[in-house]
Structure formats: structure tokens, C-alpha cells
N, C-alpha and C positions, 0 to 999 in steps of 0.2 A: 491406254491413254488416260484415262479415269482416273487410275492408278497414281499416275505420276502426276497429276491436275490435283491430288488431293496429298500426297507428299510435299509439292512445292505453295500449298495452301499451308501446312502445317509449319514447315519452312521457316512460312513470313511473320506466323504467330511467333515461332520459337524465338525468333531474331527479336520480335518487338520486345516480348517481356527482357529478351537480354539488355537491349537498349534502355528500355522505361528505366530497368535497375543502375544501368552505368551512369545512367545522370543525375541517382542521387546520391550526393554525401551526408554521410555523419560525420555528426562531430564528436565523436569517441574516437575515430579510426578509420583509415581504408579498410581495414577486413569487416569492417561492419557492413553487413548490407541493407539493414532496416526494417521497421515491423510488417513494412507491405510487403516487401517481396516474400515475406512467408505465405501470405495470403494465398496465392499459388494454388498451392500443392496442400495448404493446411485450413482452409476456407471454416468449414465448421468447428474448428479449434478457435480460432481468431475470432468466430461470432461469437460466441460462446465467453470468451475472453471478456469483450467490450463491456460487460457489465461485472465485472469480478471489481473486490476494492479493491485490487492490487492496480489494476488496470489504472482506477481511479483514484491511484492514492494522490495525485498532483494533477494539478491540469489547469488550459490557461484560464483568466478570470473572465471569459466572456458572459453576458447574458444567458447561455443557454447554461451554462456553467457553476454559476451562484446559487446556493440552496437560499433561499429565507424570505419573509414578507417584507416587501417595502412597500406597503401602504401606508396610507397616513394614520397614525395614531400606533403603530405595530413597528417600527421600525427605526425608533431612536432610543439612545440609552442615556438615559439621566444623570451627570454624576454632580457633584459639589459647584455650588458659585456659579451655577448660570449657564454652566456647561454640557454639551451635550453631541455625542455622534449620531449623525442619523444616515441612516444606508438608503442608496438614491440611485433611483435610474437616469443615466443623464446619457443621451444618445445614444451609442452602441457601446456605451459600458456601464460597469457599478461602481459605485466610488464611497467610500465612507466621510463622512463631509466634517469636520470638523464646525462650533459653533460655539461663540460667547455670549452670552445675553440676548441671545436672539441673531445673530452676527458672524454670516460667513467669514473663517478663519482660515481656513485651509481646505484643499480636497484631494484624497488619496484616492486615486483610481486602485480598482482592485487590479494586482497583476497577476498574482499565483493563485489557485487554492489549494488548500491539504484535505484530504476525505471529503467523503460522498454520501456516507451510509449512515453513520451514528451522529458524527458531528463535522464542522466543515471550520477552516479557519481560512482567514485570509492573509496576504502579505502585499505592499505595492514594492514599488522599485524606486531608490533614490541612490545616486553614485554609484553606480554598479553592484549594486548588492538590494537585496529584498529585509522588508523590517514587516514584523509580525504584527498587525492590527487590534486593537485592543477587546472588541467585539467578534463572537462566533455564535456562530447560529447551531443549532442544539434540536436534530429528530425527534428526539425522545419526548421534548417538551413544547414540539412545533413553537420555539420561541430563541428569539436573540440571548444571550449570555457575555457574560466576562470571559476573554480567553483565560485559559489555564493559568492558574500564575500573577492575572493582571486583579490589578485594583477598584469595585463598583464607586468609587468616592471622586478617582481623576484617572484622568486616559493618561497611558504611555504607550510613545509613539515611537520608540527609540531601543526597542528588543532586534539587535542581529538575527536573521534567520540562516546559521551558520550552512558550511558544506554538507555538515555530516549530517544535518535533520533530511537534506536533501539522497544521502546516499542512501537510506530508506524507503521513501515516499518520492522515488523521480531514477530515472535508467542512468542520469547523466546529468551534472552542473558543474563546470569549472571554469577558469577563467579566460579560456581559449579556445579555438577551435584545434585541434590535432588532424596536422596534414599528412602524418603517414599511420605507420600499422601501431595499433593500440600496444604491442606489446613490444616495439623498440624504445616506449619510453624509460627515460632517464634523467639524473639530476639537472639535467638543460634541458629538455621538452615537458618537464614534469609539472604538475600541477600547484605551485609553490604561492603564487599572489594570492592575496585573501579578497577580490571580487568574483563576478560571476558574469561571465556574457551571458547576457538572455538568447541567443545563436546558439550555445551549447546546451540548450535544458531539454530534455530528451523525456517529456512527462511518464507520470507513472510508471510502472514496473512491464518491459514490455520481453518480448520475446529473446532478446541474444542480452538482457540484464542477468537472467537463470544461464540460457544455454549455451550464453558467448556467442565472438563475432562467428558471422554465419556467410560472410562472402563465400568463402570457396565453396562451403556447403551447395549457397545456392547456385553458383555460376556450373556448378559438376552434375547437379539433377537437373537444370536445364538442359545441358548439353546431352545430358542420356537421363530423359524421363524414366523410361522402363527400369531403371536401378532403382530397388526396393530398399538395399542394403544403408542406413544412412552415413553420409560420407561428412568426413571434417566437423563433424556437430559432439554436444555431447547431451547423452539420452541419461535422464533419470534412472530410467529402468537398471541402467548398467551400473549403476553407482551402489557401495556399500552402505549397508543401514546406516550405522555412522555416518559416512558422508552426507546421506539423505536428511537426517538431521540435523550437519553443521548448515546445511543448504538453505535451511529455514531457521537455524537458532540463530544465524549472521543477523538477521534483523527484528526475531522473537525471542531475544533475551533480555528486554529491558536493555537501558543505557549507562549503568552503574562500573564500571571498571575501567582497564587503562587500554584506550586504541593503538595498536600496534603499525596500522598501516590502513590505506583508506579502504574503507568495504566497497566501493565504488570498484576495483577491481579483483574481488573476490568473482570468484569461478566455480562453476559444479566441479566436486572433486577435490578441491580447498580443506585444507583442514581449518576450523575454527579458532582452533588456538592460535594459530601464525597471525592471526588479526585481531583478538579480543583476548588479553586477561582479566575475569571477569571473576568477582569473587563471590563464596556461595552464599545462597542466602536463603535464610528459613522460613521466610515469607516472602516470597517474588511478589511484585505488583502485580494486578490480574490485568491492566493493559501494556503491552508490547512484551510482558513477558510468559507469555505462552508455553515454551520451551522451560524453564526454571519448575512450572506450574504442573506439567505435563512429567516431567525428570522427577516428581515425588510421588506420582501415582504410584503405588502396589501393580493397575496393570502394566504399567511398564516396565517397573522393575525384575517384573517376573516374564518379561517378554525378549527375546532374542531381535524380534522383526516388527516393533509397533514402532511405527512413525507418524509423521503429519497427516503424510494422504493417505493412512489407514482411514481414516475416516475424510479428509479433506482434497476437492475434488482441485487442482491450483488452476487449471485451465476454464471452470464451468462455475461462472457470477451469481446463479440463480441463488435465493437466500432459500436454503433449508428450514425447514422447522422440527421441532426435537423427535417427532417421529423417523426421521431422514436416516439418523444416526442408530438407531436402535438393531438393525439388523446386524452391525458391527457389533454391538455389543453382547450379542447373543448367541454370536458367533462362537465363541468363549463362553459365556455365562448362560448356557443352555437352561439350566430347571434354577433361576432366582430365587431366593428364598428372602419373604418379607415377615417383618415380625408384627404382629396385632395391633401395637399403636401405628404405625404404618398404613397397612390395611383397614384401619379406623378413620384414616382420612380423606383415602382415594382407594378406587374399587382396585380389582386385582385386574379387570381388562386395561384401565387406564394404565396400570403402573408397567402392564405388560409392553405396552408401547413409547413408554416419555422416560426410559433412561434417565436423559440427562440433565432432564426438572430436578430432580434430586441427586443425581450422585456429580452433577455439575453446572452445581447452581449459579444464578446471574448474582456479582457481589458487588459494592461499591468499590471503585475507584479511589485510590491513595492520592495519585500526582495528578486526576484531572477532578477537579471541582470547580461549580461555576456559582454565580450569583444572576439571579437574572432582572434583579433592579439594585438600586444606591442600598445597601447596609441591609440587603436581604438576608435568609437563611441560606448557606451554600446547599444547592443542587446538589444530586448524587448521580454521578455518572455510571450504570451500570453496566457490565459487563460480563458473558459466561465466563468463570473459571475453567481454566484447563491440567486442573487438579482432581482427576479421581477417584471417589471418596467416597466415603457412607457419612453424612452428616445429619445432624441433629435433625428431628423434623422442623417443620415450620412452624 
């Protein structure tokens, strides 16, 4: 009796999680089933996730959400003629306030944000589409800045924040919702107006953006948990070096070349090429082009099997610090050899353990510089290289 008291207990869970799942949609697709129902079966992956900046490459603009001081005297940017934004808590949102002379002009609630970690930008929402704010707040220098690009003299308020920024930095943005299976679309359900339902933004980078839709996945291990085998998914593990590569170069190769098709439905397994001709270049940027950075190493070149996540963990946010990385590299580079001006600077225990202080050093930033008042000196946005190298000393 027990027996069967504790099968028709397990029963009722089984049924619920199936239900909890059927009543929610995405907006990518029926074959989506969503980042919670991985939560399941993949609990410590999923926590572990929540702090990764992939996780948080977008997210909405709520209060818990916004990096930056908005105190008074910390939290307005000064530009020409009397002008000035100041970022403001006003109820249960943030809003960048426009201001003439003293003289409320305008207020842009924040809608979106971009990153978490280094720097964060904002964008609000007008006619269905989001425009990039002129102000970003900046880790580095716990202080407000110019966004990338904008002017410290006068605000523009009028920069698109097109689809494709979004196929990077968000799972999902288009200008509809999609009522059946993600991959019957076609030149009539396809993604062709240039707005954006805020119903379809699907934040940060989340579980079926890498492993695709994962319906069946999940609805087949519900019905038979005891199956270890993973069903309808697609696993890293199984993918070719190459493809493991194109898996991460879709959005760490800088944005220089001609887009073939939207990366929004690139898939593990995808070849690179079918979605980016991208041309080479002898100096990659050291931000978003990782992949360009990493493809001029000596150790890759000379590697059959070195990837991302040779060193890079995609599921686990914690930030490393340059010790993290050194057992990888020594993996390979067993007995180091350093030269006397070297060893003149830093002991041989230190160099023993900080790799990539020196063979991948933190560089300035080409495409992001900031100002962080009217006709300042631009900021340096620094960033690891992922080019390695023996370089000069410091």
C-alpha cells in the first residue's frame, strides 16, 4: 500500500511540473519551453548561470537592475548651454531626466539595460523600438560617462538600438510574437518590420539561445525521468572543435563584416560562415572580438583542440582572477622559462601563478572610450586581451 501511496504522490508532482510548463509561452516558438523549466533537472547549472554576464547581458531597467549613484551631486552630466541629464529615482523606476536651465524638459524612464560587470548602458522605449541613452555608468571608475560614441558638449537622444545589437546581448527581440514552431518560419511569419514588441524580448543569453528549443527535450525527461541519455537537446560535448568555436565566434568576433542572416537563429552546430563574412583583420578590437584575438595566438595555432571553454567555464558567473587560469596553462607550458629582465620585476613564485598579467594583458579599448565630464580627457576602457603572447615588459 505505501508503495502505491508514494507512486501516485510522485504522480501528481510529475503531472504538475508538466502542467506549470504547458502554460507557459515563448515568444521565439512552440518548441521553446523556457529557461525555468530547465531548472528541473539542472538546478545547480541554472544557479551558477544567474551571475554569469551572459546571463546579464540585457535585462529589464528596474531599480534592482540599474548600476550607478544617484545621489545628489554624483549623478548628472553637464553638457553646453544650461544643459544637463540627471539620473533619478522616481517611484519604482530610473529615469534619465532631461533639463534646460534648471527646467524639466523631458523624462526617459530607463527600459532596457546592456551589461552588468564592466559597464552598463541604458535605452528607454519610444514607437516601438528602444534608443540608446546618452549616459553610462562605468565599474571601473565607479562614475557616470558618455556612452560609447556620444558627445560630453550635448546629449543625443536619437541613436536606434537596432535588432542585431539585441541578437547578442538578449535570447530574443522581434517584432512579434511567433504562434507556432520556431523553425516553420518563413518569408510570411518572418521577422521583416523594423520595431520591436517589448512581449518578445527574451533577456540575456539563456539556455535554448546556445542549446535551442528544448520542448520536446523537456516534455520526454519528464515523462521518463530515469533516461540519462539526453533526448531532442544539443550537447556541447558532442560538437566539433570547429563548431565549438563558431558557437562563440557568432558573437566574439567584433561586428565588422557583411551579415548573411539573423544570428538570432544560429544554432549549436551552425557553421559560422553561413551567417558572417567577416574580413580578417590584423588587429581585432580587444572588446567583442575575442575570437579574432585568440585565432593569432601561437597557442592556438599550434593546437588541434583549444577552445573557449578550455579555459572558460559558460555556465559558472563567478569572476576568476588570473590565478584561475594558470593550471590551463601549464598544462602545456610545464617548465616556463623567464628571462632576467623579467625576473627583475616579479619573483619566480609570482610569475609562477599570474600567467595572464603578462602574456594577456588588460589593453585599452579602440570602439569604447568615454568622457566623464563636458571636454574631459577620454577614459580608457580596459579590457583582457585574448591574444597570447610574450610582450614587452611593463
Amino acid at each position: 500500500m505505501k508503495k502505491f501511496f508514494l507512486l501516485y504522490i510522485f504522480s501528481l508532482l510529475l503531472f504538475n511540473c508538466t502542467d506549470k510548463d504547458a502554460e507557459y509561452f515563448d515568444p521565439r516558438g512552440t518548441d521553446y519551453a523556457g529557461s525555468q523549466s530547465c531548472i528541473q533537472c539542472h538546478k545547480p547549472t541554472h544557479e551558477a548561470e544567474l551571475t554569469h554576464a551572459h546571463y546579464n547581458a540585457t535585462a529589464p531597467g528596474t531599480p534592482e537592475n540599474v548600476l550607478g549613484n544617484f545621489s545628489e551631486g554624483h549623478n548628472a552630466f553637464v553638457y553646453d548651454g544650461g544643459t544637463k541629464i540627471a539620473m533619478e529615482r522616481r517611484g519604482d523606476s530610473i529615469c534619465h531626466v532631461l533639463y534646460e536651465n534648471g527646467k524639466e524638459q523631458k523624462v526617459f524612464p530607463v527600459g532596457i539595460v546592456f551589461g552588468s560587470r564592466h559597464a552598463q548602458t541604458s535605452v528607454y522605449w519610444e514607437n516601438r523600438n528602444t534608443y540608446e541613452l546618452p549616459v553610462s555608468y562605468y565599474t571601473s571608475v565607479q562614475n557616470w560617462g558618455t556612452s560609447p560614441g556620444f558627445s560630453s558638449v550635448r546629449p543625443q537622444l536619437d541613436r536606434k538600438v537596432v535588432k542585431d545589437c539585441y541578437a547578442c546581448h538578449s535570447s530574443n527581440a522581434s517584432s512579434s510574437v511567433r504562434r507556432g514552431p520556431s523553425e516553420k518560419t518563413n518569408f510570411m511569419t518572418g521577422d521583416i518590420e523594423d520595431v520591436i514588441d517589448p512581449k518578445t524580448i527574451v533577456f540575456g543569453i539563456d539556455c535554448e539561445r546556445c542549446h535551442g528549443p528544448a520542448k520536446k527535450h523537456v516534455t520526454h525527461h519528464l515523462k521518463f525521468p530515469g533516461e540519462k541519455q539526453p533526448f531532442a537537446i544539443t550537447k556541447y560535448s558532442a560538437l566539433t572543435n570547429r563548431q565549438k568555436l563558431d558557437a562563440c565566434a557568432i558573437c566574439h568576433s567584433g561586428v565588422s563584416g557583411v551579415k548573411i542572416k539573423s544570428i538570432f537563429s544560429f544554432r549549436f552546430g551552425d557553421a559560422f560562415a553561413d551567417y558572417w563574412l567577416k574580413p580578417q583583420s590584423d588587429n581585432p578590437e580587444v572588446h567583442g572580438n575575442q575570437y579574432g584575438l585568440l585565432s593569432q595566438s601561437k597557442c592556438f595555432t599550434a593546437s588541434n583542440n583549444l577552445n573557449c571553454t578550455t579555459c572558460h567555464d559558460p555556465h559558472d558567473g563567478k569572476k576568476q582572477g588570473p590565478d584561475y587560469f594558470t593550471p590551463v596553462c601549464v598544462g602545456c607550458h610545464t617548465s616556463p622559462s623567464h628571462n632576467s629582465e623579467t625576473t627583475k620585476i616579479m619573483s619566480l613564485k609570482r610569475l609562477a601563478g599570474n600567467c595572464v598579467e603578462c602574456h594577456m594583458p588588460k589593453q585599452a579599448s579602440r570602439a569604447i572610450i568615454f568622457q566623464q565630464y563636458k571636454n574631459s580627457e577620454f577614459s580608457k576602457y580596459l579590457l583582457r586581451t585574448h591574444k597570447i603572447a610574450v610582450y614587452p615588459n611593463p
